[in-house]
Structure formats: C-alpha cells, structure tokens
N, C-alpha and C positions, 0 to 999 in steps of 0.2 A: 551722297552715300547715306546720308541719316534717314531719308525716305528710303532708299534700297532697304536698310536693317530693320525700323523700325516698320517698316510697312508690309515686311513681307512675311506671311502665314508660315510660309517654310523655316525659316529661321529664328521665332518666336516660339515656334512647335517645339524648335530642338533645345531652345532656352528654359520653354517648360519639364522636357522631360528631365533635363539633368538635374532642375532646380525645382522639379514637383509644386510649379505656380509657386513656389515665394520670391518676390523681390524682380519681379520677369524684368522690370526698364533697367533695373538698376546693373541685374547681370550679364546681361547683353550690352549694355557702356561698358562694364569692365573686360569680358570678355572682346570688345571690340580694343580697348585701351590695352590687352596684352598681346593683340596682331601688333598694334601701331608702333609701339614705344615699347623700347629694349630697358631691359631690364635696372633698375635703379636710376632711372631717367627723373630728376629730380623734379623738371620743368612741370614735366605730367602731373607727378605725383601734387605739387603745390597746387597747379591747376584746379586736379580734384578734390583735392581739400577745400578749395575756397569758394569752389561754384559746384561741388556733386560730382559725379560722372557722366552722366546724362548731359549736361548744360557744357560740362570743359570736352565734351566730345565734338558735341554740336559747331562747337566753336570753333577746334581746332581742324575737325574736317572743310565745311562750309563756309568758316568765319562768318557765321548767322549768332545771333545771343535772341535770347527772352529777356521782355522787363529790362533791357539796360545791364546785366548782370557783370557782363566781360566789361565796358566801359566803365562801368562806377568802379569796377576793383584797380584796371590798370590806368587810370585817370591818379590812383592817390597813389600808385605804385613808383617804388623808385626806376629812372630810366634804365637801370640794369635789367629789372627784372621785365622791362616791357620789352626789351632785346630780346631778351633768353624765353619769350613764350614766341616771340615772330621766330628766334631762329629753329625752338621746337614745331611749328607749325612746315615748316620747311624739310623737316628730317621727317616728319607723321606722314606727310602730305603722298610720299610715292607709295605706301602700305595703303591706302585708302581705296579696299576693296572689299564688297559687302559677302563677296565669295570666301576670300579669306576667312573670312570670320565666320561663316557657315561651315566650313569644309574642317574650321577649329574644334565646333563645337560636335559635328557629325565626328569625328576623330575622337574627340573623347567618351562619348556614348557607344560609340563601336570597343573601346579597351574599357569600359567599363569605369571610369574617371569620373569623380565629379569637379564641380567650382565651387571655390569656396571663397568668400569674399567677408571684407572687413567688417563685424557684426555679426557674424555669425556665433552660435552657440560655441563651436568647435573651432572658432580664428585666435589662432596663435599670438595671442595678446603680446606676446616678447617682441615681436616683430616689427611690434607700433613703436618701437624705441629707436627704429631709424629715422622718424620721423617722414618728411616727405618724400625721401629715401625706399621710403616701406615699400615691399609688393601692393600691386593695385586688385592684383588675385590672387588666388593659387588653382591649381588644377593638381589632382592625388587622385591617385591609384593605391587604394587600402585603405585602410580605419583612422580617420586624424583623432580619434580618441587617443591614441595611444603616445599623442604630447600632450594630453589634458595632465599627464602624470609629472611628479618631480622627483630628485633632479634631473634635469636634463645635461649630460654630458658631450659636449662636442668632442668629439677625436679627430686627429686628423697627423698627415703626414707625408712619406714620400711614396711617390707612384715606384719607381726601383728601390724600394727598402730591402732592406739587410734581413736576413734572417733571426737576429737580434730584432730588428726593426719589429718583423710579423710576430715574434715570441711575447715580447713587451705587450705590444695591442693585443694580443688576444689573452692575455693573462690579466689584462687590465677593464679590458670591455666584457670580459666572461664575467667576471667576478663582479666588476657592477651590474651588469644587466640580471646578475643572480638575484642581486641583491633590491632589485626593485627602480635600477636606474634605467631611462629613458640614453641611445648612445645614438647619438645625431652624427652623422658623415656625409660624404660624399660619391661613392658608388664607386670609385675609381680603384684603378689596380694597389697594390700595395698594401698603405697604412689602412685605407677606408677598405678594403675589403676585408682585413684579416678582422678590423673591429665591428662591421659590419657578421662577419661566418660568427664569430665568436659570442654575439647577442643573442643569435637565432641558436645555435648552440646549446644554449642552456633557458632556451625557448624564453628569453627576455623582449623586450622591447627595442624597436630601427627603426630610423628615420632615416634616409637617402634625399637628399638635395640634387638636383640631375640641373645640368647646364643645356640644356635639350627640350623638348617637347616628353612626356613621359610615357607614351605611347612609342621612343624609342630607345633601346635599350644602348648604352654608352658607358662605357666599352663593350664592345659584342660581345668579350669575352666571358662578359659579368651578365651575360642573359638570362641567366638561371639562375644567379644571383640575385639580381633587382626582380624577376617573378617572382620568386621565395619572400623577400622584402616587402612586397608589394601584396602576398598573400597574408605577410602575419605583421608586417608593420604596415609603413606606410612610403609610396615615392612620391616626392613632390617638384612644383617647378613653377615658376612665375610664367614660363613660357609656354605657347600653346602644343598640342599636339601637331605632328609636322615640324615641329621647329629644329634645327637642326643647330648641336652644341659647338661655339665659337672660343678662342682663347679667350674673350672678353668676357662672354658671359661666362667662362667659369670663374674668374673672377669678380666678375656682379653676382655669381652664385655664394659665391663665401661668404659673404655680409650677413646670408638668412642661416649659415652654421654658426655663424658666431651668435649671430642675432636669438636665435631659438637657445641655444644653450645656455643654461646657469653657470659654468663654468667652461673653461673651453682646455683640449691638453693638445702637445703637438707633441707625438712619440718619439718621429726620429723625422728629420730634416735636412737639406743641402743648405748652404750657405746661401742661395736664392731661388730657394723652396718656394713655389706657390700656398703653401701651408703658413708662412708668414705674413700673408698677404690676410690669410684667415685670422691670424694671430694678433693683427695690428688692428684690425675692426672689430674683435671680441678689445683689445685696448681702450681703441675710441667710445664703446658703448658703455666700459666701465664695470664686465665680464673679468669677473677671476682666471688669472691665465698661467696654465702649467706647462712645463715644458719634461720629459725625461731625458738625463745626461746619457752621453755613452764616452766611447773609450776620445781621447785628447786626440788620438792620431784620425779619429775616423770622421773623413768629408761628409758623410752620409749625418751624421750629428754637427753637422759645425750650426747649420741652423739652428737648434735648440741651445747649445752653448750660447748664439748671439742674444735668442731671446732670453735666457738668463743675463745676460752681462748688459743687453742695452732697453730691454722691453721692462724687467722689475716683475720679470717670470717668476713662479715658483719651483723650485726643483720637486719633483714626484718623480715616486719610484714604486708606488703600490699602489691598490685600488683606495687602501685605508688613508693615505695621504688624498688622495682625491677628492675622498667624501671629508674630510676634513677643510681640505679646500672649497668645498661647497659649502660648505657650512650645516650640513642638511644630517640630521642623526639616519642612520638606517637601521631599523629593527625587524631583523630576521625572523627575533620569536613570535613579536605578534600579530602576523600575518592579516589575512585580511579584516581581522575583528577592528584595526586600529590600534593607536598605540596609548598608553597609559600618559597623561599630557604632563604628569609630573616626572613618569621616567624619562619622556625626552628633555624637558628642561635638563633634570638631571645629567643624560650622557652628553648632551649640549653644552653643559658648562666643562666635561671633561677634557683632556687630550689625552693624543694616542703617544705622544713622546714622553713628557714630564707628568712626574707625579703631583696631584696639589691633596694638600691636607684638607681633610674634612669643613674647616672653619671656613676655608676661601670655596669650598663646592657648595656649602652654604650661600653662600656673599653671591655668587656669580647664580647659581639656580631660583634663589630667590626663595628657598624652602627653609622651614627649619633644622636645625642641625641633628632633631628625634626624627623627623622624616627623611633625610638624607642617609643615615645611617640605618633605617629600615629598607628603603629601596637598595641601599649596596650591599649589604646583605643579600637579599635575593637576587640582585643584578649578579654578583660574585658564583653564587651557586649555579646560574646559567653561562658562566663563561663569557659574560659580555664586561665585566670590571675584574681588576685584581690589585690588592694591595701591594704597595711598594715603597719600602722606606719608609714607613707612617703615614705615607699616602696612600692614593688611588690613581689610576689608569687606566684610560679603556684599554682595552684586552685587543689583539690585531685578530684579523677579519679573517 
C-alpha cells in the first residue's frame, strides 16, 4: 500500500490541493492513519510519536522499517507494548486501502474541508494534553481560527433535555459567546444544540466536534445546523469524510470536548448521560468542571447532581460563575483595542460573590493601593465594580 499512496500522482495531487504543498509526506501518513485507526487509538498514536508518521505507517501497513527504526524502538520496549503494536497491526491491517484514503481526501475537497495536522499554525495545542491519545489529524469545515481565541467553554448535556435543560444552555452559551467566549460542543440534539443556536445567536463563536466524517451531517436533523456552524465557526472530526458516526466514537469524540475546552459545564444530565463520559475526561486532564443543579425530583438532572456529589463539580448557575470558573476576566468595554493589563490583574483578583477590602485587592493584584483605588473608581462608573460593606465586587454580567 505505501507504493500505491506514495507513488501515485492522483493522490499526492489531492494531498497537494488541501495542503497547498506544505508537509505533502507528512499529510498523506496522517491522512492515511485517520482511514486506519479509530479514533484515540493509543497504539498508533505512540507509534507516531516515536518513529513520525510516515515510518509508523510504513510499518504498520507492510511491516517494512528504514535504518532499523521499529526494531531498535521495540527491541528496548517493554513486552506489553510489543504486543499492543502486533495486535494494532492486526486491527490496521483489514482498512489497508490506498482507495480509501483517496476517496478521504477527494471527499474533503469536494465539501470544502481542510487537514489540519499537529504543527500547524492553527493545531489546537489543548489537544496535545491527551498525549498519545491526541488526534493524529483533524479534517474542519470553517475557520479553526475561531479556537485560537480564550476561553474556550465546553457545554454539553442531555440529547432529550427538559425545557429547563434548552433555557439554562442558551442563557448560558448566549451570554458567553457575547461576551467573547469560544462554546465547544457536540452537534447533537438537545443540550449541544440549544448551546450551539444560542452562540450563533449573538453572532459568537462554535465549535461542533462530530463523531462522523464532516462531510455528513449527524443528526439530519441538525443540517442546517452544523451548515450555519460550519459557515461562521468551525465542524471538526478526527474522522475522515465518509465515515460514518458509531456509539464508540461518540465517545472517543468527547475527550477532544473536554480536551479543547478551558473549562467544561454539563447543563443538565441523566444519571448515565453520555455527558459524563465527557465530564470524566475534562477530570482526568485536570479541566475545571461545572455542573448546573436542577429540581431533587428530576431524572433528567440526577447526572449533574452525581457530578456534584462524586466528580468535585462546581455548581454554576450563570454565565458569571462560569467565567469565574475559568478564571479568565472578560472585558466587555474594551473591545477589540485590548485590555488595560492592570485592570485585568485587577478584576482578576476580584469575586463576583464576596466583597474584599481595598488592602487584600492590593495583596492579590499586585498594585499599589493609589492605583487600585484609581482603577475602581473608574471601573465603578462603568458598571463593571461596586462597593459593598467597605469593600468591592465585581458587578454580575
């Protein structure tokens, strides 16, 4: 197969057009590595770490090496992991078709898709925190500038959500994505589309994570949906065009919601919500994780109640706890000039709940206590601080 891909004019042409000659061997191994190997395929992912993608393709197609490169690695390697590349070679081996991976890339030049791969100006550096875990590509539909931005908020939730459930997410993702946040989801019916409507909305920023090829739209329902997405943010997917979305990989898809987001929130959940699934891997990467409560009696919250009680969730109930949660100040007034680096230390050291005296907004911003009292001064007159008790408070959003 490495002579079918690498040798053939037709499928280097279509490597060139998407990737306009940069990195042509390099994109075509990974574009062949996302025919082969399903999504967070760990085995692959080491591989290419440790020999390229070019060299771990070679090998795993053909079992051919250059230079020694696969024998000097699994020669020092513990006997688990020489298991776990033979029984990977074994699961690669029936996708090993040079048509596949032509037909991948003809598919995404026809919906207007590119590949974006690890290196790139515009690769989602968060994503390297799954380690060999990581996606080995991406293929998007729309602008991946639009996660160069922070913070980035994951929402996510239940596909039959409550009308409570769609009220919450979109009062929640409007009012961030007003506010300059980045709102990462999942394209699906429910919680991710109300927060998903509600970004575009107020003509913010979307990200959609698709367990599919992106070239198909999942749920049909959401057609117009993920177009809309895909015209003003961005749909992405580890998977090729053609690929068709599995129970599995929508859960190999959750790892790159949790994984991209600075924070992650689950609105409203079942007791064995795939939302928690999302919840537990924003956990393991060490992602601030929010949950919002609803009523005691209702199944449709029992999931968020758990991840309060057994995850070390936070409870959120407004946009402003959120960004609190993120830790990221948001300034509304000073748009796109930037922000003043002393006011944010400043609202930085404040909170939105308790008041702290002047002496400790000091101590925490790091200014002196004639600059602290000049910036809340003017911060006061804008509506963004107000005094309380002898103290200060950010002002709710």
């Amino acid at each position: 197969m490495i002579d079918d891909l690498f040798g053939s004019a037709e499928i280097m042409d279509e490597v060139r057009l998407l990737r306009e000659n940069e990195g042509v061997p390099d994109a075509l191994a990974r574009a062949a590595w996302s025919v082969l190997a399903e999504p967070g395929d760990g085995t692959a992912g080491a591989l290419i770490n440790a020999l390229g993608a070019e060299e771990a393709l070679r090998y795993a197609v053909d079992g051919t090496q250059r230079d020694g490169a696969v024998d000097a690695l699994l020669d020092t390697a513990d006997p688990r992991v020489r298991r776990a590349v033979t029984e990977g070679r074994r699961r690669w081996t029936p996708r090993v078709e040079a048509r596949a991976v032509r037909d991948a890339l003809r598919g995404a030049r026809e919906v207007g898709a590119m590949l974006l791969l690890p290196g790139d100006d515009l690769w989602p550096v968060a994503l390297d925190d799954l380690g060999d875990n990581a996606p080995i590509a991406l293929w998007v539909r729309g602008d991946p500038r639009r996660w160069v931005v922070t913070p980035r908020v994951s929402m996510v939730g239940a596909r039959a959500s409550s009308g409570y459930g769609d009220h919450v997410a979109s009062e929640l993702a409007g009012d961030l994505a007003a506010s300059g946040a980045l709102i990462v989801s999942g394209g699906a019916y429910g919680i991710d589309g109300a927060a998903h409507r509600a970004a575009l909305g107020v003509g913010g920023g979307t990200v959609a994570f698709l367990a599919g090829g992106v070239d198909r739209a999942y749920p049909a329902g959401h057609h117009g949906l993920l177009k809309q997405i895909a015209e003003e943010g961005a749909v992405v997917s580890e998977l090729p065009c053609g690929a068709a979305p599995t129970k599995w990989r929508f859960l190999a898809r959750n790892r790159l919601i949790a994984a991209l987001g600075d924070v992650t929130v689950v609105v409203e959940a079942g007791w064995r919500s795939g939302s928690l699934n999302t919840a537990g891997h924003a956990a393991a990467l060490g992602r601030p994780l929010g949950a919002v409560p609803g009523a005691v009696t209702s199944a449709s919250s029992a999931g968020c109640h758990r991840l309060l009680r057994e995850y070390d969730a936070v409870c959120v109930t407004s946009a402003a706890e959120i960004r609190e949660l993120c830790g990221v100040v948001f300034d509304r007034v000073e748009g796109a000039g930037g922000a003043d680096p002393e006011r944010v230390r400043l609202l930085d050291s404040l909170s939105g709940r308790a008041a702290l005296p002047t002496i400790e907004i000091a101590r925490r911003s790091g200014l002196s206590i004639e600059r602290v009292l000049t910036h809340l001064g003017l911060l006061e007159l804008e509506g963004l601080v107000h005094p309380v008790d002898g103290g200060w408070r950010r002002s709710p959003s």
